[in-house]
C-alpha positions, 0 to 999 in steps of 0.5 A: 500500500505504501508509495513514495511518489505523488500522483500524476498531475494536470497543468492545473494541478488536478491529480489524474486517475491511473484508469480515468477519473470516471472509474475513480469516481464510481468506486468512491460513490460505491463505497459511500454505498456500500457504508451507508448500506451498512449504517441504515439497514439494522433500521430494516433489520430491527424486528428480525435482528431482535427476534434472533437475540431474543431481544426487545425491539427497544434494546436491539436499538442499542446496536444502532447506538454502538454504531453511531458511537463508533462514528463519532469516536473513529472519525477524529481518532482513526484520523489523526493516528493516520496523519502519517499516512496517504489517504489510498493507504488510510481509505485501504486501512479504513476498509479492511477494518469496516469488512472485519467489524461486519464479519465479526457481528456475524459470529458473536454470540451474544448481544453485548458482543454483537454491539462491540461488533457494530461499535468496531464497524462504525469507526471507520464510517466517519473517515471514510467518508471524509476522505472519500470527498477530499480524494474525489475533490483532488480530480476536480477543477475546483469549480466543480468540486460541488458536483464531486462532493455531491456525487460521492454522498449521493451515495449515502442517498442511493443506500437509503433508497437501495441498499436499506431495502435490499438488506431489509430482504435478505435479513427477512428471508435469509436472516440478519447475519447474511445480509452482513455477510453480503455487506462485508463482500461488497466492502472487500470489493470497494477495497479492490476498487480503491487499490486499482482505481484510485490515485496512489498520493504520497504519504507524509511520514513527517506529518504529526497526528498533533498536527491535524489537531492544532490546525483545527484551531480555526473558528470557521471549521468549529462553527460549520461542524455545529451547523452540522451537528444542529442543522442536519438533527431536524431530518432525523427527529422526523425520519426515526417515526416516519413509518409509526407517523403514517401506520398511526395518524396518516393510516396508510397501507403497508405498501404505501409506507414502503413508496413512502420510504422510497421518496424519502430516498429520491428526497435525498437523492435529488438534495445532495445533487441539486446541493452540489449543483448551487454550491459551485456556483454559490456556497453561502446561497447553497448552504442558506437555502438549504437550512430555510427550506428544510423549516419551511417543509418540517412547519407545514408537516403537522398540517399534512399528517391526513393528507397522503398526497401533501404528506408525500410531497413533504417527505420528499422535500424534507430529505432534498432540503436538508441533504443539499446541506452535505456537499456545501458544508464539506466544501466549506470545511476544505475551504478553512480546514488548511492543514487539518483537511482530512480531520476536517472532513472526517468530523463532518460526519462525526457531527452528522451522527450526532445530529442523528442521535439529537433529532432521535433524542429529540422527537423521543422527548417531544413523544414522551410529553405527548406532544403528538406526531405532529411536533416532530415537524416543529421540533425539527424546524427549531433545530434547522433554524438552529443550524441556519443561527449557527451558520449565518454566524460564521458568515457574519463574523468573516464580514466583519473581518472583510474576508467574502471567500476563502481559496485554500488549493485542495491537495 
């Protein structure tokens, strides 16, 4: 895995894939898949993965949480005990390590062990991603790098809208263990992906893990990773009870739900490209637009719970507003993270599943104090107004300084 020559370059400084940039492209966004597949299948899975265990339902939810934990402790800790390494040899690494975390939930025994598992498996989430976006932005002029950021989380969006239901099939007809096993290969065949395909980038071996600590002493990268960890909460205080929302208030049939979920997934979908699309022509605009459309489409929410068809179009917009937030903030944090790019990136998505755990949290609490179903629209626009808060923040205290826009080189 270890070279000590740097990848090819063009006249404009854009690094060259061995075998195209299409094909480079393709097995980063493929890898996104595949890792989103991981995360957001258990959510299927739950009933048969409980019964299997002899769990409740409520204590099999505990392997979502390990999972989400692993995210949040792997991404800033993976990072900086790679400083030293290119990002082909930490993207290899990380992948190894996600194939082992999926074989190992297969073979555990109990329900403690399974989590530990789930736990191991989430700490190369957050890394990989962030990488993933630095890599695919590195062969890119930067005035498309909006387009491939875009296209390399639409892989997240396509695993909610394939990969989820998929796993959900093959664990009900197969067993939980198998759908697993069926991840843990694909994970493998990404890492074959990645050895071929993606450009190998020199290591920096004098590099100190301090380093990328130190160099996220920048205000700018703090205060988009909370707009992160705050803006992106709303979409997930909905989403966790969307399926009890529309079998208890909107009554729909359980196919219905299933074209429901599906939505949801092309609402991601088209965010993170239409996202990518604004940001590299406006990242501020991309980024506003997307926190004050997502309150706008989670207050109209309550009044939509008996309405299938305006329900329907408000779970597509819901999903679209708030993922074309992605591309922009993991533009943004290229942008001020200077040294510190791969943590950077990484965090993004450590602050993503803290949103996760917050807006669950959240429409937990809102539901526990009988507040009904439809506060979960109303507490989910409070934390994207938060996140809007939070950003135009940052863009008001770079006025202040007279700085309109930052052009750190990517490399």
């Amino acid at each position: 895995m270890t070279t000590e020559t740097a990848p090819p370059q063009g006249s404009n400084g854009i690094v060259v894939s061995p075998h195209g940039r299409t094909a480079a492209l393709l097995t980063l966004t493929f890898g996104t898949f595949v890792v989103g597949t991981g995360e957001f299948s258990i959510m299927g899975m739950l009933p048969e993965f409980a019964t299997s265990l002899g769990l409740s339902p409520a204590d099999a939810g505990y392997a979502i949480t390990a999972y989400a934990l692993g995210v949040v402790v792997g991404a800033p800790l993976i990072t900086i005990l790679g400083a030293r390494l290119s990002r082909r040899e930490l993207l290899l690494l990380l992948l190894l390590l996600f194939c082992f975390g999926n074989i190992l939930s297969i073979v555990m025994p109990s329900p403690g062990l399974v989590e530990v598992a789930r736990f191991i498996t989430g700490l190369p989430h957050g890394a990989l991603f962030g990488i993933s976006a630095l890599v695919a932005a590195s062969m890119v002029e930067r005035s498309r790098r909006g387009w491939a950021v875009g296209r390399i989380l639409s892989g997240i969006a396509i695993a909610t809208l394939i990969g989820a239901p998929f796993s959900t099939f093959a664990a009900d007809h197969m067993g939980w263990r198998v759908a697993y096993l069926m991840i843990a290969i694909l994970g493998f065949v990404v890492f074959l992906g990645v050895w071929r395909y993606i450009p190998a980038d020199r290591p920096n071996r004098s590099n100190s893990p301090l380093r990328e600590v130190t160099a996220l002493n920048n205000m700018q990268v703090l205060l988009t990773l909370l707009t992160a960890a705050i803006g992106f909460g709303g979409m997930f205080a909905i989403y966790t009870y969307l399926t009890s929302v529309l079998q208890d208030v909107t009554h729909v049939s359980e196919w219905l739900v299933m074209i429901f979920m599906v939505i949801w997934g092309l609402g991601m979908l088209a965010g993170a490209n239409v996202g990518a699309w604004i940001v590299d022509r406006n990242l501020d605009l991309a980024a506003i637009l997307a926190l004050a459309g997502s309150v706008v489409a989670m207050v109209v929410f309550p009044a939509l719970l008996h309405n299938t068809a305006g329900l329907m179009l408000d779970v597509f917009l819901i999903p679209a507003f708030v993922n074309a937030l992605g591309p922009a903030l993991q533009t943004r944090l290229m942008d001020f993270a200077g040294d510190a790019q791969t943590l950077a990136a990484s965090l993004n998505h450590s602050a993503f599943n803290i949103a996760n755990a917050l807006g669950a949290s959240l429409g937990s609490e809102l539901l526990a104090w009988h507040y009904g179903y439809g506060s979960l629209g109303m507490g989910g626009a409070l934390l994207s107004l938060g996140g809007l808060a939070v950003y135009l923040l940052a863009v008001a205290i770079l006025k202040k300084r007279g700085v309109t826009e930052v052009r750190e080189p990517i490399s």
